[in-house]
Backbone as CSV, one residue per row, in Angstrom:
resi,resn,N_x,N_y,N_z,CA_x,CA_y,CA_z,C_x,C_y,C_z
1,UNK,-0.082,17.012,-5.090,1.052,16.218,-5.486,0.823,14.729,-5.267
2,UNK,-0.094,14.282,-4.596,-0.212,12.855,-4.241,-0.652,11.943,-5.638
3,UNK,-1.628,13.071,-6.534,-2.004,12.149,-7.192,-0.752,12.131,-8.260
4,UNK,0.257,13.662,-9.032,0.762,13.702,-9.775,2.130,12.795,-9.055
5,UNK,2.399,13.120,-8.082,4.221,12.731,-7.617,3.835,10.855,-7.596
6,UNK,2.783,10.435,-7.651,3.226,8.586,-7.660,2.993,8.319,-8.932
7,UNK,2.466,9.215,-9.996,2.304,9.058,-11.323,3.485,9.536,-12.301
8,UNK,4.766,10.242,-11.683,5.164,11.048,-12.477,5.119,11.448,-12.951
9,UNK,3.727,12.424,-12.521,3.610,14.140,-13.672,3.909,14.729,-13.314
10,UNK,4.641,15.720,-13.848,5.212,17.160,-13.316,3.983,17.828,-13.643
11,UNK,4.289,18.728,-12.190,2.993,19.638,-11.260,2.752,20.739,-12.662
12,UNK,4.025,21.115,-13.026,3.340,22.020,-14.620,2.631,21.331,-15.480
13,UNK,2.434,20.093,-15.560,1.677,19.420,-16.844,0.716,19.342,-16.651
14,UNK,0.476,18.896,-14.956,-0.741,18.605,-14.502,-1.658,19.578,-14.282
15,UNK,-0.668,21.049,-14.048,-1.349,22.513,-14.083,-1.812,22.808,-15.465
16,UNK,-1.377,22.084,-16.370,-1.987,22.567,-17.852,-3.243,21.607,-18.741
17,UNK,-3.319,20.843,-17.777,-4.338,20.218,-18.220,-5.730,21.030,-17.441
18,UNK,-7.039,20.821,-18.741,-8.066,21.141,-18.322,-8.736,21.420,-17.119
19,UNK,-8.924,21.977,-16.353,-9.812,21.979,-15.037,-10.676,20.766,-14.573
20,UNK,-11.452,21.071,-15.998,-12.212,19.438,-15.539,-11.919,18.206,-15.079
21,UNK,-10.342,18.100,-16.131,-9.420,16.891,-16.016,-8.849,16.797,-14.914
22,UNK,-8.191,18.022,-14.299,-7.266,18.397,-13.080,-8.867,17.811,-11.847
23,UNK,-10.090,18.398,-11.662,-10.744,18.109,-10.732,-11.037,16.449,-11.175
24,UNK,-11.484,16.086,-12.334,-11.321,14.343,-12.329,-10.618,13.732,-11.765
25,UNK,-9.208,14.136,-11.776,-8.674,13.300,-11.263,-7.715,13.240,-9.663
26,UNK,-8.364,14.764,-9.572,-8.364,14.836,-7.591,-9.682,14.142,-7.094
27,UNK,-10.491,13.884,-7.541,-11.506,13.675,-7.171,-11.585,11.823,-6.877
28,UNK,-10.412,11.616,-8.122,-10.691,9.753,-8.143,-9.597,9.591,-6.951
29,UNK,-8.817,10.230,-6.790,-7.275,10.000,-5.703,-7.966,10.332,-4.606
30,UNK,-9.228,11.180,-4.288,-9.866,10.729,-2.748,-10.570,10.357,-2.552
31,UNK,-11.109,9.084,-3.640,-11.858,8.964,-3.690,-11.079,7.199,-3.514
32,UNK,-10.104,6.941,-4.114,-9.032,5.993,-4.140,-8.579,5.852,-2.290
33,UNK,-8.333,6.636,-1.804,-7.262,7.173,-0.403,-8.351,6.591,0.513
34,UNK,-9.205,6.257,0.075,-10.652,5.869,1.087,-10.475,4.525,1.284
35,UNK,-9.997,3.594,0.076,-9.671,2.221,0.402,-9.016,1.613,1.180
36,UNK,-9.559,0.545,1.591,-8.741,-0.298,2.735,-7.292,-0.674,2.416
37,UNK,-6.539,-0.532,3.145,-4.794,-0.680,2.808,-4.590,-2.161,2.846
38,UNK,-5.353,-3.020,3.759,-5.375,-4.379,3.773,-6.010,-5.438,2.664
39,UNK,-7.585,-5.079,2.602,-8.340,-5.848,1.568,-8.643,-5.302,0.694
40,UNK,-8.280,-3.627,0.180,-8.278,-3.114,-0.672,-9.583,-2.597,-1.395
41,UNK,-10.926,-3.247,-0.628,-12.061,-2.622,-0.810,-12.165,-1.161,-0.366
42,UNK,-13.570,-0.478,-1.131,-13.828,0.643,-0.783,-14.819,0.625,0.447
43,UNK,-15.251,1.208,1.127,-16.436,1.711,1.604,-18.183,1.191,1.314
44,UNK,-17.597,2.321,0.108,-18.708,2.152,-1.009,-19.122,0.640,-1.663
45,UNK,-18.162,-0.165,-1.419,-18.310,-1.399,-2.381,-19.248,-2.178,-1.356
46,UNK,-19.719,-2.175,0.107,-19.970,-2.671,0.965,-21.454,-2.393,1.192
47,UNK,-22.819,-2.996,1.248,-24.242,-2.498,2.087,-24.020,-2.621,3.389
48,UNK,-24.175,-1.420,4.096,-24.204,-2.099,5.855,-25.742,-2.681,6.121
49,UNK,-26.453,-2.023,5.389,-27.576,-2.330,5.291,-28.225,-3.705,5.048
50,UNK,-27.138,-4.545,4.370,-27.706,-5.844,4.095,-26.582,-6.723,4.678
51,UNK,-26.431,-6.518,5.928,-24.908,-7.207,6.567,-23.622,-7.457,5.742
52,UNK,-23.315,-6.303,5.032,-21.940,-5.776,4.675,-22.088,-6.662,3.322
53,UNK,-23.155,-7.055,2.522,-22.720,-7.593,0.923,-22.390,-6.975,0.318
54,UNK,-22.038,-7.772,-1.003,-20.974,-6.664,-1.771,-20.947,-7.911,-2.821
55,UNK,-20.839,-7.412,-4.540,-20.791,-8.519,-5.251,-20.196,-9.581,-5.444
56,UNK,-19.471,-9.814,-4.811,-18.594,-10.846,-4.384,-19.007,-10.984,-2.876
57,UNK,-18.678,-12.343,-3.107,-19.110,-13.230,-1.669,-18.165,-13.950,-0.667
58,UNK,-17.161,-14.215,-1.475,-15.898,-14.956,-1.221,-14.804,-14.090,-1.335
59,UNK,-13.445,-14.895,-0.693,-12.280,-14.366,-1.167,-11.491,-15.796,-1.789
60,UNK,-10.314,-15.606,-2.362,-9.555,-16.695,-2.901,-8.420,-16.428,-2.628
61,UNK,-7.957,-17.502,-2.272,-6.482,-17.329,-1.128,-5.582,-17.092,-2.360
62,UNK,-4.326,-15.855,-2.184,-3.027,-15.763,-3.071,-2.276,-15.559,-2.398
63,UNK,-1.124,-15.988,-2.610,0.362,-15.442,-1.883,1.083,-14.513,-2.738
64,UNK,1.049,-13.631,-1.881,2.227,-12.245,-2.444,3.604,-13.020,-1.773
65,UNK,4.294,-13.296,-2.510,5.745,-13.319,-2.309,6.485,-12.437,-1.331
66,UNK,5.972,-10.768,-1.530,6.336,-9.868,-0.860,5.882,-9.831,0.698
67,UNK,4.465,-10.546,1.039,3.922,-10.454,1.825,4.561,-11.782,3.145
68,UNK,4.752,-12.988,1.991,5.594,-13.719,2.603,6.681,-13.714,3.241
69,UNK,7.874,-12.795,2.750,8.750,-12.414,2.868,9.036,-11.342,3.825
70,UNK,8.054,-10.669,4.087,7.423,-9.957,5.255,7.559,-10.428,6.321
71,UNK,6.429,-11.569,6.218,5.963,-12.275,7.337,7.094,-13.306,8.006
72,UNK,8.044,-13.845,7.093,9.615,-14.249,7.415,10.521,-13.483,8.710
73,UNK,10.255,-12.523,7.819,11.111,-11.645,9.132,10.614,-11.174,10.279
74,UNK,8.477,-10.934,10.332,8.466,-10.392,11.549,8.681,-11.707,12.246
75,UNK,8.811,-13.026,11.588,8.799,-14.046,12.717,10.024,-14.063,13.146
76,UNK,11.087,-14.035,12.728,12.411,-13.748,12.720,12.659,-12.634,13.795
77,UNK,12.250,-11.568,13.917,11.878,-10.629,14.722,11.386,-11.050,15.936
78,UNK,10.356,-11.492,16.195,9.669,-12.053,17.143,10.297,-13.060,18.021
79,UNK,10.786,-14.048,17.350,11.975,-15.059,18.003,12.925,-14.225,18.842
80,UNK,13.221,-13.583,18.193,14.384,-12.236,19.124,14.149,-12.210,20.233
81,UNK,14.308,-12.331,21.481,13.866,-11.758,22.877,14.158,-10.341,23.183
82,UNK,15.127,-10.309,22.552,15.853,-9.015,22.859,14.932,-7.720,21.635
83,UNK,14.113,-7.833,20.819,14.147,-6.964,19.980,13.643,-6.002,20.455
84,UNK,13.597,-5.164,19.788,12.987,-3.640,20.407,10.950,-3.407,20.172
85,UNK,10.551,-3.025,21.487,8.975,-3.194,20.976,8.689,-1.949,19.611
86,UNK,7.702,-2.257,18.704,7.853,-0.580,17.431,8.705,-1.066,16.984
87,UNK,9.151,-2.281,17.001,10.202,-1.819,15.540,9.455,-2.664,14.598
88,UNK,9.824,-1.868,13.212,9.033,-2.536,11.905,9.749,-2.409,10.832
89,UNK,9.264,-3.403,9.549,10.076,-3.336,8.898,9.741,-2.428,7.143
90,UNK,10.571,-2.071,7.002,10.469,-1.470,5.910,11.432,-2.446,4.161
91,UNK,10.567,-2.179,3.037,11.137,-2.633,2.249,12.517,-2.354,2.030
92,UNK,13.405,-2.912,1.426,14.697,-2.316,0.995,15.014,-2.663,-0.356
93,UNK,15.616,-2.084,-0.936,16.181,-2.216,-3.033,17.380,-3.428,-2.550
94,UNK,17.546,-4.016,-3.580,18.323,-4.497,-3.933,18.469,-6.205,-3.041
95,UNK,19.516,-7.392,-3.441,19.499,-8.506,-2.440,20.055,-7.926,-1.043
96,UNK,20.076,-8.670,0.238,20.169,-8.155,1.584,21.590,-8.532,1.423
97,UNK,22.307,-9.422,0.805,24.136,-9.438,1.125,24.895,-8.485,0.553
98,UNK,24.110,-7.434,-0.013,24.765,-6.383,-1.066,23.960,-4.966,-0.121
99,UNK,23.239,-5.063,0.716,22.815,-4.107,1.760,23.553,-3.696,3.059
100,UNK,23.779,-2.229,2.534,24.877,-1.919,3.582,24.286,-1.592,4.679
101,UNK,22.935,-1.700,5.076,22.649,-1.759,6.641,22.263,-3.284,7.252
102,UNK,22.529,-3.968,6.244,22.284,-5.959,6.424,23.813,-6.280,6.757
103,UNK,24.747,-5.300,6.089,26.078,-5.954,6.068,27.199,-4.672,6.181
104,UNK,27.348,-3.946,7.104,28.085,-2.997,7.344,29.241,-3.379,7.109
105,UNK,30.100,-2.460,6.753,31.821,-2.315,6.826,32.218,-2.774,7.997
């Protein structure tokens, strides 16, 4: 289900496709699940052998908005004296003044 449930295939469609197709594409999702959650490289993309090169040499700085916005609040968090140690934050839908755990009854 990991690879069909973030793709939205239903598990019957995905059961009716070819074998070959069905192992293709379990095969790329653990093959995917191996990547770094941070820099998003593989493993594979890396020589240890030649002190970790890889075709690229550099990185180039971007800002995720999301990441920013992140980083807003753990500082926000952090300022807290009082906050709780473990606590983290999770995304939420919608603006935060229309969030009923930002803005309870």
């Amino acid at each position: 289900m990991a690879y069909c449930g973030a793709r939205g295939i239903a598990l019957s469609t995905f059961l009716g496709w070819a074998e070959d197709d069905q192992q293709a594409a379990l095969q790329w999702q653990a093959w995917e699940s191996r990547r770094c959650s941070n820099c998003h490289t593989h493993p594979e993309d890396w020589n240890p052998d030649d002190g970790g090169s890889r075709s690229f040499q550099h990185w180039h700085p971007q800002v995720c908005i999301g990441c920013q916005r992140k980083q807003q609040a753990q500082d926000a968090l952090a300022a807290d004296k009082d906050n709780t140690k473990g606590l983290g934050l999770v995304a939420a839908d919608g603006p935060a003044h229309r969030c009923p755990v930002c803005n309870p009854e």
